[in-house]
C-alpha positions as CSV (number, residue, x, y, z in Angstrom):
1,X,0.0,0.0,0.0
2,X,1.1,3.3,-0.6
3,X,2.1,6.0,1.8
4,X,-0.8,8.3,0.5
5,X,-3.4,5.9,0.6
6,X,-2.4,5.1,4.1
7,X,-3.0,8.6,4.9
8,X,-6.3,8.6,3.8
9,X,-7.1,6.0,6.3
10,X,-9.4,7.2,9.3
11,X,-7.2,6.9,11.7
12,X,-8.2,4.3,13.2
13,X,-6.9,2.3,10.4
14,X,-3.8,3.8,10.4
15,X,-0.4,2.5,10.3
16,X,1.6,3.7,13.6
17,X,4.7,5.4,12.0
18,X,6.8,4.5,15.2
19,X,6.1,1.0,15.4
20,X,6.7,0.3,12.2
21,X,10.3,2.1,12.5
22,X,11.5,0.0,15.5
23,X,9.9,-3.1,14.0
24,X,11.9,-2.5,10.6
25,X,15.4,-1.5,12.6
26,X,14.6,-5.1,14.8
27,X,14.0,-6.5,11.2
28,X,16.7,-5.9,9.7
29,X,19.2,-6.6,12.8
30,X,17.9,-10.1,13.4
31,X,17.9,-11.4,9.5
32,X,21.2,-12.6,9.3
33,X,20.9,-14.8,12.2
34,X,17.1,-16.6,10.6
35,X,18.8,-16.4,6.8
36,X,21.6,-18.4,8.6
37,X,19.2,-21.1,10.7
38,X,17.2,-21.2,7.4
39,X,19.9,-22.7,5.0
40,X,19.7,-25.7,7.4
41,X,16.1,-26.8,6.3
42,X,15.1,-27.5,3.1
43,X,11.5,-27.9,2.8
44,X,8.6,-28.2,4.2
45,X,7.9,-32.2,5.4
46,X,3.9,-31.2,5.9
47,X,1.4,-29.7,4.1
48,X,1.3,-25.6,3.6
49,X,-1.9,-24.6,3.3
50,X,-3.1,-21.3,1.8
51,X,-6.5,-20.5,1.7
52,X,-7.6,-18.3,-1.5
53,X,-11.0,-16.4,-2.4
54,X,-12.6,-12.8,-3.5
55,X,-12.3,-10.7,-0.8
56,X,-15.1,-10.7,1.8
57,X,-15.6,-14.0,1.2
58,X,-14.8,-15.4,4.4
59,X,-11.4,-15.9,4.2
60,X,-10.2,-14.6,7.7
61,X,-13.5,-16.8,9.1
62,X,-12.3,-19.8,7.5
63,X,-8.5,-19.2,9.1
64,X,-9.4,-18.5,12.6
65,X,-12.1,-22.1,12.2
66,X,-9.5,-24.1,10.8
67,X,-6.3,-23.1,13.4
68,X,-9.0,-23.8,16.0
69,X,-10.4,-27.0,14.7
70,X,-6.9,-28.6,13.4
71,X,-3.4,-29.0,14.9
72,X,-2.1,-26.0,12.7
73,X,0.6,-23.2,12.5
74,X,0.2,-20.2,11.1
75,X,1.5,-16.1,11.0
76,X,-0.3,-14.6,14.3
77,X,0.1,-11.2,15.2
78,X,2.9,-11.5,16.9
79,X,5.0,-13.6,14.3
80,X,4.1,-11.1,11.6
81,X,6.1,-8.6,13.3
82,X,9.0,-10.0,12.6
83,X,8.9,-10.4,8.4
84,X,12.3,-10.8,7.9
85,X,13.1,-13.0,10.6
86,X,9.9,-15.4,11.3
87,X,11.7,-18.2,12.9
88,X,13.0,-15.5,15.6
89,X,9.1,-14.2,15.7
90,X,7.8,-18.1,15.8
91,X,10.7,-19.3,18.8
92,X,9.6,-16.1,21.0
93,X,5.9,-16.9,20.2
94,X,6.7,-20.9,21.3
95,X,9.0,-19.8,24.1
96,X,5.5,-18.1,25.4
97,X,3.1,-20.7,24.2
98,X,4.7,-23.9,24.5
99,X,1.8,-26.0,23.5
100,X,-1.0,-25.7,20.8
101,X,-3.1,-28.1,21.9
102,X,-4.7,-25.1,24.4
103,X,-4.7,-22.5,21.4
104,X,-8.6,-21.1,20.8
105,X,-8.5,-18.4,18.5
106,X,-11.5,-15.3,18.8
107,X,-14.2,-15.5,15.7
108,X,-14.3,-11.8,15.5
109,X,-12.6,-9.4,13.0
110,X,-11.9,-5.9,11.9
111,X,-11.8,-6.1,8.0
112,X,-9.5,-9.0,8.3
113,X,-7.9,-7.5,10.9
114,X,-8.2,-9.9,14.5
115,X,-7.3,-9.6,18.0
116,X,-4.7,-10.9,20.5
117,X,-1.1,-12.0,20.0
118,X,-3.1,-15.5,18.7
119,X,-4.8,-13.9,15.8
120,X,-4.0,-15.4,12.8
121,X,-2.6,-12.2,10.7
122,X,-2.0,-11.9,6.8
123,X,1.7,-11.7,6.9
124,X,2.0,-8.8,4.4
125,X,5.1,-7.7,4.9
126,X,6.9,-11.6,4.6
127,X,4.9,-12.3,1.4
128,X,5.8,-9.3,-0.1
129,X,9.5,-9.7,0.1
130,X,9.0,-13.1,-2.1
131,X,6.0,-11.6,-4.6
132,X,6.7,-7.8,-4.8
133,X,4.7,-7.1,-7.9
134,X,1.2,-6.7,-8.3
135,X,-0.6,-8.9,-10.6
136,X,-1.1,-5.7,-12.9
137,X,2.6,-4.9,-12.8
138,X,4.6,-5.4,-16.2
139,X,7.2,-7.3,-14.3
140,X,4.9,-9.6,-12.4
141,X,5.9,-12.7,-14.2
142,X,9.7,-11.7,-13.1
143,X,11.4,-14.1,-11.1
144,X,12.3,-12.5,-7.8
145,X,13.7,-15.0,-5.5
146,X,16.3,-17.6,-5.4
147,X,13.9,-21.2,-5.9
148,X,14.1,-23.2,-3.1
149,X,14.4,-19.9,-1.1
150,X,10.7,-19.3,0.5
151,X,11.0,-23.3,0.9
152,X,13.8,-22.6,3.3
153,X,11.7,-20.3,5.4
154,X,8.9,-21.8,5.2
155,X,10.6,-24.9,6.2
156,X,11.9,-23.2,9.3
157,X,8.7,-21.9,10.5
158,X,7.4,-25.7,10.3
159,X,10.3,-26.9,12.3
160,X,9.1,-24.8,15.4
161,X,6.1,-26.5,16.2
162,X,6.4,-29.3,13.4
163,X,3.3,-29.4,12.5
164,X,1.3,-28.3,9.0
165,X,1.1,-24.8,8.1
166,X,-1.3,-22.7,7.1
167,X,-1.9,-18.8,5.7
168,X,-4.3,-16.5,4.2
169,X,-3.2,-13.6,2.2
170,X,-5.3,-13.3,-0.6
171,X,-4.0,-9.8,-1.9
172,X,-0.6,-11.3,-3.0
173,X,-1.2,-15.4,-2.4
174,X,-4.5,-15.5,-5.0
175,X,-2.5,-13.8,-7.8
176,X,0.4,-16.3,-6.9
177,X,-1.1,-19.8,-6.7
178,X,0.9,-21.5,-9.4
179,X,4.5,-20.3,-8.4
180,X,3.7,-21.3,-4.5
181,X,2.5,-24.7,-6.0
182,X,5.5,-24.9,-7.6
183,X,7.9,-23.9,-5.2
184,X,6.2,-25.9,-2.6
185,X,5.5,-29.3,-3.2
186,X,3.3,-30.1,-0.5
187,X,1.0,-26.6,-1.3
188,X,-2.3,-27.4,-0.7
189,X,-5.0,-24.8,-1.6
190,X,-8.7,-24.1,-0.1
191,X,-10.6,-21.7,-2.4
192,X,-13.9,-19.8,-0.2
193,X,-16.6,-18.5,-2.1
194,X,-19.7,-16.7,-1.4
195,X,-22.2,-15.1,-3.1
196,X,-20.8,-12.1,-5.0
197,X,-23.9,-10.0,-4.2
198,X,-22.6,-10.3,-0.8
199,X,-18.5,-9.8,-1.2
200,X,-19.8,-6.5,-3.1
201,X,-21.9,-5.0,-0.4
202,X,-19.4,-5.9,2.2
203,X,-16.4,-4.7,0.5
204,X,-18.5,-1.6,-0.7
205,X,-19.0,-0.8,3.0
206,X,-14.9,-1.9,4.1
207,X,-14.4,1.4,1.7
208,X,-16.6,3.5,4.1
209,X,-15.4,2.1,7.2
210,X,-11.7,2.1,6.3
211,X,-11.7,5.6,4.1
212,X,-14.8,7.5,5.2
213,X,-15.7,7.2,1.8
214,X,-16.0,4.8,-1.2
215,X,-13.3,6.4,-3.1
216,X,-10.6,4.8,-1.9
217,X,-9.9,1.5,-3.2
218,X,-9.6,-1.2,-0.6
219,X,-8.2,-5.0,-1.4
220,X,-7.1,-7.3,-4.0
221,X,-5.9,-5.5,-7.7
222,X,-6.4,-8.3,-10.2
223,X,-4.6,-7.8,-13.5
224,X,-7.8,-5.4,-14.8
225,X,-6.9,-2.6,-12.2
226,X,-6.1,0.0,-14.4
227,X,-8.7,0.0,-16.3
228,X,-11.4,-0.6,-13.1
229,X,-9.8,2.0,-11.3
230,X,-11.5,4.7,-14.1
231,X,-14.8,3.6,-13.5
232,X,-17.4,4.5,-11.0
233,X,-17.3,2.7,-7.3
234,X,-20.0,-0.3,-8.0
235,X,-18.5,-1.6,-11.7
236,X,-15.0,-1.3,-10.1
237,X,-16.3,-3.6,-7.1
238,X,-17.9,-6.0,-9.8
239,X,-15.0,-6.2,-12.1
240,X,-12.4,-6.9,-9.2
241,X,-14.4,-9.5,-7.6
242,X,-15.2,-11.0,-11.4
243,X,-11.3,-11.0,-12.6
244,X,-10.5,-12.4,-8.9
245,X,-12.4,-15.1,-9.2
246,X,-12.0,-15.4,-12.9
247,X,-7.7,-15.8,-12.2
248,X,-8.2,-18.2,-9.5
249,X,-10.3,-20.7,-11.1
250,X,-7.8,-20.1,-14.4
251,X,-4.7,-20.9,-11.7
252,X,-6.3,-23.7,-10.1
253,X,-7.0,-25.7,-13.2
254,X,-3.5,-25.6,-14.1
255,X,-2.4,-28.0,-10.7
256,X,-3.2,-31.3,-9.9
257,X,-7.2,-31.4,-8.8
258,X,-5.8,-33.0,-5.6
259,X,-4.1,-30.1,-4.5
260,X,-7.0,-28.0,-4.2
261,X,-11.0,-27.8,-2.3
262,X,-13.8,-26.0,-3.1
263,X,-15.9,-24.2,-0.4
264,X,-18.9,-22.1,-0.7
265,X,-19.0,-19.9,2.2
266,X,-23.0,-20.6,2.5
267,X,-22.3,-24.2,3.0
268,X,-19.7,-23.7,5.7
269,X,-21.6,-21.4,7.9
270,X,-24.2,-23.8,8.0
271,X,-21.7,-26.7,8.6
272,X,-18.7,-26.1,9.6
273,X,-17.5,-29.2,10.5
274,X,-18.3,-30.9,7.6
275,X,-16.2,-28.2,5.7
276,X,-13.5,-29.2,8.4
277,X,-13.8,-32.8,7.0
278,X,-13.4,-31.9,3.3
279,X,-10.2,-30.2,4.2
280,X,-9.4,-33.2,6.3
281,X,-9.9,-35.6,3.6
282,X,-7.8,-32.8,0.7
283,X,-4.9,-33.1,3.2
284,X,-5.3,-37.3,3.4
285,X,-5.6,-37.8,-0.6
286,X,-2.2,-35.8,-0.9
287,X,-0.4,-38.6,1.6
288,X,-0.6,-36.7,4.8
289,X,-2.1,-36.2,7.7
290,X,-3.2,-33.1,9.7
291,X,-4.4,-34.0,13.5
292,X,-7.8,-32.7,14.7
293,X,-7.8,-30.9,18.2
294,X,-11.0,-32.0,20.7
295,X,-13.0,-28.8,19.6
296,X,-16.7,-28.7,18.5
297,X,-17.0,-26.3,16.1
298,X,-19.1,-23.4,17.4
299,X,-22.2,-22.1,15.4
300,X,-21.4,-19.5,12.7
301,X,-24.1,-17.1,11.7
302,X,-24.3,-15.9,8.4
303,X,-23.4,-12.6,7.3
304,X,-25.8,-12.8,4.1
305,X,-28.3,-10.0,4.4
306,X,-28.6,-6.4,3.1
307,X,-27.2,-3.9,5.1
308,X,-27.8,-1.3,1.9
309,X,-30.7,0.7,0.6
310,X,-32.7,-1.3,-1.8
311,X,-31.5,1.6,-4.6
312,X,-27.8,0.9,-3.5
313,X,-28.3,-3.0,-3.5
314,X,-29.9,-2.6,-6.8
315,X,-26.6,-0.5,-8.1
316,X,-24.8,-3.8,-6.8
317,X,-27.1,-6.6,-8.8
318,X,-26.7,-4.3,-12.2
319,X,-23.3,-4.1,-11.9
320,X,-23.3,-7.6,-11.4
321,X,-25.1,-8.5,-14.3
322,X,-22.4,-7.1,-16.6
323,X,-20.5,-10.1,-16.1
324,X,-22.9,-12.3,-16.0
């Protein structure tokens, strides 16, 4: 994100200027040292999970379910603090948390933004060391890592806890599914959707909450961006969920069938659990193994209603229909 659109955050929303200074000084003094414990993995042994899907679709929902409901590792909001030296981040976490078997991530959310030092976080500022580019940049096809690099680290986080991992960074990790499935060979991938009617409203109203207006563009930029970007708030909304889903589906076809799940967000607030099993049984077909914890899942309510004026909602179906 840009420094400018930052500033047009309300300030809740804000990035604090002096945290992020001390964290990138801490960053950079501690890299050497997790580079250095890094060149003595090699790749993950487990599964690395990412779980892909529009925005609003009930990505961060899904995470927080699934770290609850399955013996899993992921970036919390303590690990993501330290992007350039995770392993560091992960130790201190483990060093305070010994055990996972008494984790229980919170349900709630702030526009994908959770609570607590658990709180599964998006990782940002790791993923965008490996994937700088944006999927509308010229060079976004460029190589920009070493391969086997991100295995290395990725390998070292595993090594912690040694158990699977899993993420959810949709901005960089949905434009990216067939380099991580390459560079990982034991990527798994769970792709969420939900009715689009729905990821429009609620990402239409993420622009008010975040901006104080629906100006400001808030999410993923699929390859389409600079031409969505010119066109009034609703059709950009349509056309970046559309081309979002459009490039996932066109990524996904190009792995192994195995490697992936399909989940419709309607379906898994109505049963979770049996969403839990079709990840469950992904994870088995591929030759592994992920252990579940002795957790019920807790009813989730649906988020499926209209929170708009009926002219407003009606701006949402016809921009809609012009991908239809």
């Amino acid at each position: 994100m840009s420094s400018r659109q930052d500033n047009k955050r309300l300030d809740e929303y804000k990035k604090d200027d002096i945290a992020e200074s001390a964290m990138e000084a801490a960053n950079q003094r501690l890299q050497d040292l997790h580079l250095m414990i890094s060149e003595t993995y090699n790749t993950p042994k487990y599964p690395v999970i990412f779980i892909v899907g529009a925005q609003r679709s009930g990505t961060t929902l899904l995470m927080q379910s699934m770290v609850n409901y399955f013996r899993l590792f992921y970036a919390n909001n303590l690990i993501a603090r330290f992007y350039k030296a995770p392993y560091v981040g992960a130790y201190l976490y483990k060093s305070l948390f010994k055990s996972l078997d008494t984790l229980e991530v919170g349900y709630s959310s702030d526009l994908g933004y959770t609570e607590s030092i658990h709180g599964p976080h998006e990782f940002g500022y790791f993923w965008r060391r490996w994937f700088p580019y944006e999927a509308y940049d010229k060079n976004f096809t460029e190589e920009a890592f070493a391969p086997g690099a991100l295995a290395h680290e990725l390998a070292t986080l595993e090594a912690v806890y040694g158990v699977p991992l899993v993420f959810k960074n949709i901005t960089i990790c949905d434009f990216n599914i067939e380099r991580l499935a390459r560079e990982l060979p034991t990527a798994l991938f769970i792709n969420i959707e939900r009715d689009s009617i729905y990821c429009m409203q609620s990402t239409y109203l993420s622009r008010l909450k975040m901006y104080g207006s629906d100006k400001e563009w808030i999410g993923v930029k699929p390859p389409e961006y600079p031409k969505l970007k010119e066109m009034l708030v609703f059709d950009q909304i349509a056309g970046q969920l559309h081309y979002t889903k459009e490039y996932i589906d066109a990524s996904l076809k190009k792995i192994s069938p195995e490697r992936f799940v399909e989940v419709k967000y309607e379906h898994f607030v109505e049963n979770p659990a049996e969403v839990m099993q079709s990840i469950f049984e992904m994870v088995r077909s591929n030759g592994f193994k992920i252990e579940k914890r002795d957790r019920i899942m807790p009813p989730i309510s649906s988020t499926n209603s209209r929170k708009l004026s009926d002219a407003d909602f009606e701006k949402i179906a016809k921009a809609l229909r012009k991908y239809s």
